[in-house]
Structure formats: C-alpha cells, structure tokens
C-alpha positions in Angstrom: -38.0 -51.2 61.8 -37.0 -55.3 61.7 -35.8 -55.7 64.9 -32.6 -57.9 65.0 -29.1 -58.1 67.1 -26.1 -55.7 66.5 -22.6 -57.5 67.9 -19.4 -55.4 66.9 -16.8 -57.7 64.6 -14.8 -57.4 67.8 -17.4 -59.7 69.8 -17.4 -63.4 70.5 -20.5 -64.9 71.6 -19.3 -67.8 74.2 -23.6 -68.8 74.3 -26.4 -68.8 72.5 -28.6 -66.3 72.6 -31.8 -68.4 73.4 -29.6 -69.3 76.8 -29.3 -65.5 78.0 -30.9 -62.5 75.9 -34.0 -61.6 77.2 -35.6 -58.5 75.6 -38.5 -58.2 78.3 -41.0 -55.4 78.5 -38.7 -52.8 77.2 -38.0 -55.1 73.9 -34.0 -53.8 74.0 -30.9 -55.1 75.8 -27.7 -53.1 75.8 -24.7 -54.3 77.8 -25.1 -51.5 80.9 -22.5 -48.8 82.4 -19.3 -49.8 80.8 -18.1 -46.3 82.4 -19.0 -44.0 84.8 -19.1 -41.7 81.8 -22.1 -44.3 79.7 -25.4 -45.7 80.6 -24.7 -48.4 78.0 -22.1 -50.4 75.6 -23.3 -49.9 71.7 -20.8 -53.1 71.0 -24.0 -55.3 71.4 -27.4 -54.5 70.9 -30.8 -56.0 70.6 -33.9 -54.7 70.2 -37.3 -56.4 69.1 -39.1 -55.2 66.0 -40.0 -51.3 65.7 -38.8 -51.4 69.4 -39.0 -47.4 71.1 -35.7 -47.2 72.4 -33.8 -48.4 69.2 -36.2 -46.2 67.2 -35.7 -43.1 69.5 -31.7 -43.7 69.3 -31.7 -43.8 65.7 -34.0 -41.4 65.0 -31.7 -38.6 67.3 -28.5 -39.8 66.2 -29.9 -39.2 62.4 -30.8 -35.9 63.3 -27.8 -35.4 65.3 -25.6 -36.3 62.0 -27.6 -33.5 60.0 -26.2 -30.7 61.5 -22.8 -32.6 62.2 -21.9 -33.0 58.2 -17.6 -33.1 58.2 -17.2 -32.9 61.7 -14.3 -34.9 63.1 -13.5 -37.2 65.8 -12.2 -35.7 68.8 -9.1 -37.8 70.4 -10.4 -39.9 72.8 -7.9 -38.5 74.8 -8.0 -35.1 74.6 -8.6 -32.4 77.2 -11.6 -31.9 76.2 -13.2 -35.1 75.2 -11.8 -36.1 78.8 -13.5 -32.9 80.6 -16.6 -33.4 78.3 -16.7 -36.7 79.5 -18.5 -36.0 82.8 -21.9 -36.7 82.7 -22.9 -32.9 83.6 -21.5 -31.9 80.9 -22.2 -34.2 78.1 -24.8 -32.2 76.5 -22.4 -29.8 75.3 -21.5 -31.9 72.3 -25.3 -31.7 71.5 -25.9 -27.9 72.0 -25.2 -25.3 69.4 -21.5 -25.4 71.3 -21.0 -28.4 69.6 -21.6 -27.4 66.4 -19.6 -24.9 66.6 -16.7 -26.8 67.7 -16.7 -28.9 65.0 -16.0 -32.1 66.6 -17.8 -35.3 68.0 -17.0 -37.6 70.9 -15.9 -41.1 70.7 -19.0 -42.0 72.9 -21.5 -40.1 70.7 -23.9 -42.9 70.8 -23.2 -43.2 74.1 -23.5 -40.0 75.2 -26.8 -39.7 73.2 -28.6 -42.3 74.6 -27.8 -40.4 78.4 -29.7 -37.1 76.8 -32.4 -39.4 75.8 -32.8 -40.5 79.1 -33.0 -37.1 80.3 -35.2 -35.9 77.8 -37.7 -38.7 77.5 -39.7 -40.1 80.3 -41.1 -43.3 78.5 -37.5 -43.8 76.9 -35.9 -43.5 81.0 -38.6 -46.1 82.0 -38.3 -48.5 79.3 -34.8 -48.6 80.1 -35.5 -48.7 84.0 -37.2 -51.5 83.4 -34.5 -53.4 81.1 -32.9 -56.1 81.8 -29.6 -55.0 82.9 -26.3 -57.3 82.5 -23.4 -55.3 83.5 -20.3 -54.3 80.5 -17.6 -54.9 83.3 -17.1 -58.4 82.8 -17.7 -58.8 78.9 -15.5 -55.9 78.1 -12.6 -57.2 80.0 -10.7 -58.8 77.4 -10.6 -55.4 75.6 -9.9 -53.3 78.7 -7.2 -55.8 79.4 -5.3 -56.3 76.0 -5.1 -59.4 73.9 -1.5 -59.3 73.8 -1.6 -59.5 77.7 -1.1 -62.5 79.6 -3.8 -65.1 80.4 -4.8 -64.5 84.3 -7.3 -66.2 86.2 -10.2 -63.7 85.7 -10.4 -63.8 82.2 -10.2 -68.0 82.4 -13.3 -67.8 84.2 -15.0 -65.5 82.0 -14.6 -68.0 79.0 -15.3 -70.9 81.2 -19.4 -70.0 81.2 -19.3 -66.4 83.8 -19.9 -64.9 80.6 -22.5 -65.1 77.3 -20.5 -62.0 75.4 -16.8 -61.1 75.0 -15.1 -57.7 73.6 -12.5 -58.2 72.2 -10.1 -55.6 70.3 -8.4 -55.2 67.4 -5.6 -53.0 68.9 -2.8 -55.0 68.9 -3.8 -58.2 67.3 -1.8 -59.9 64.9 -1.6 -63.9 64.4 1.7 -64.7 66.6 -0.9 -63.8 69.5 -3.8 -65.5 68.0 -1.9 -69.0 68.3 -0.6 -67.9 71.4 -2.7 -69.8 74.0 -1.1 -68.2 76.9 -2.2 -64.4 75.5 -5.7 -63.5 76.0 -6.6 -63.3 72.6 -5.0 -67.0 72.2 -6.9 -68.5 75.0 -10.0 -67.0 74.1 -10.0 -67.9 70.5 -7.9 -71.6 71.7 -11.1 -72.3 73.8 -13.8 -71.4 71.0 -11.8 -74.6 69.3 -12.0 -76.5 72.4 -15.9 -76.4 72.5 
C-alpha cells in the first residue's frame, strides 16, 4: 500500500540508492535469477506505492498462507524440495498436492512469484519490462561463506562492481568479523574504510 524498500538484515548496501535503484515503468525492482530454479531474490525489494506486482505477490502469498496454517518447512535439501525445485514442477507446492503434503519450500516466495508470471499476463510484462540487475554478483558473499578467504572477486565487488551485498549469518561469529582477510572481515573492514 506505502510503497517502500525491503533489504534482509543480512544485506549491506555499498551505494545509495539514488545512485542505482530505478523502479521504471513496472514501479518494482527485485535482484533477478539468483537460480536456475527463481525468477527473483526476495532479499531485496522495492516497489513504488500500491505498485501491481508487490500487491499481486502479497495478495497470493496471503492467500497461499490460508490454506497452509502449521505447515512446515521442507529441508532445503531434501529429495523432494530438490526434485520440486525444477521449474516444471513448482506448482505442485501450490496445487491441492501441496496441501496435502503438509510442507512448504524454502523458495515459497520465490516459487510464487514464477506462478504469477504464468498466471498473469500484466504481472509477466511488468516484470518484462523491469529493470533487471542480475543476483549472481550481490549474492556472492553468501554463496561463498564469510568464513572463507578474501579472493579477488569479492574485492572487486566491494570496490564499486556492486550497489548490494548478501551476506549470511551462517557461520558468523566476531573472530571473523575482525578478520580482514575473511570475507565477512573485508567486507565489513571496507564499510569502515569509506
């Protein structure tokens, strides 16, 4: 209804937003195809006020929740959450099957917003027509590890390549925090350098 940003506690925003997000026509922006499996990241959002595709995604998911009351989280690496992955087959945790099952993917959002762009033309072209700014990139120090070592790709992604970083919380504890040759050190060492 408001319009606003959504940014995980995990993220760290390396530039302003009046330097890089740009809402356009389609009045959302959604980090884009973070896996072969997802159209979008739900880490960080934005969407301007009473904007269709944030009001279409939270309108499903609210009805999607209804019918979902005590259902639990299937492990993210399960058998099935892995076969139920594919995007062919994602609308079974949607369909009556999923109720019955009793359980909901860790990319429920996710996986939502890829019915909605099967189900809903203006929703598909809205999107279309977004902005798109790839997950790859911004996602890496997560994908990576913030106990990991610093290597030259993440350097570059704090040094400007990159206006958003995902960070993790798997893993973190302050002897890697201080540790400036970890990723989670250099990243949060360079956030005091600026």
């Amino acid at each position: 209804r408001y319009g606003g940003v959504w940014a995980d506690p995990t993220t760290l925003c390396m530039k302003p937003l009046s330097q890089w997000l740009d809402l356009g026509d389609a009045g959302f922006f959604a980090f884009s195809k973070p896996g072969f499996d997802r159209e979008m990241s739900s880490w960080f959002m934005a969407s301007k006020k009473n904007g269709y595709i944030i009001t279409k995604m939270y309108e499903s998911y609210k009805n999607y929740w209804r019918k979902r009351a005590g259902h639990k989280l299937e492990n993210h690496n399960s058998f099935v959450n892995t076969y139920l992955s594919h995007p062919r087959l994602q609308w079974i945790w949607f369909s009556w099957l999923g109720v019955l099952y009793k359980r909901y993917p860790y990319f429920s959002i996710h996986y939502m917003f890829g019915v909605m762009l099967k189900r809903d033309s203006h929703f598909r072209l809205l999107w279309g027509e977004s902005k798109k700014h790839s997950a790859v990139g911004p996602n890496m120090p997560a994908k990576t590890g913030m106990r990991k070592l610093i290597n030259q790709e993440i350097i570059d992604l704090v040094n400007g390549k990159e206006p958003v970083l995902k960070m993790t919380w798997k893993g973190f504890d302050s002897d890697i925090a201080s540790d400036g040759n970890t990723v989670a050190g250099y990243i949060l060492g360079s956030l005091s350098r600026q």
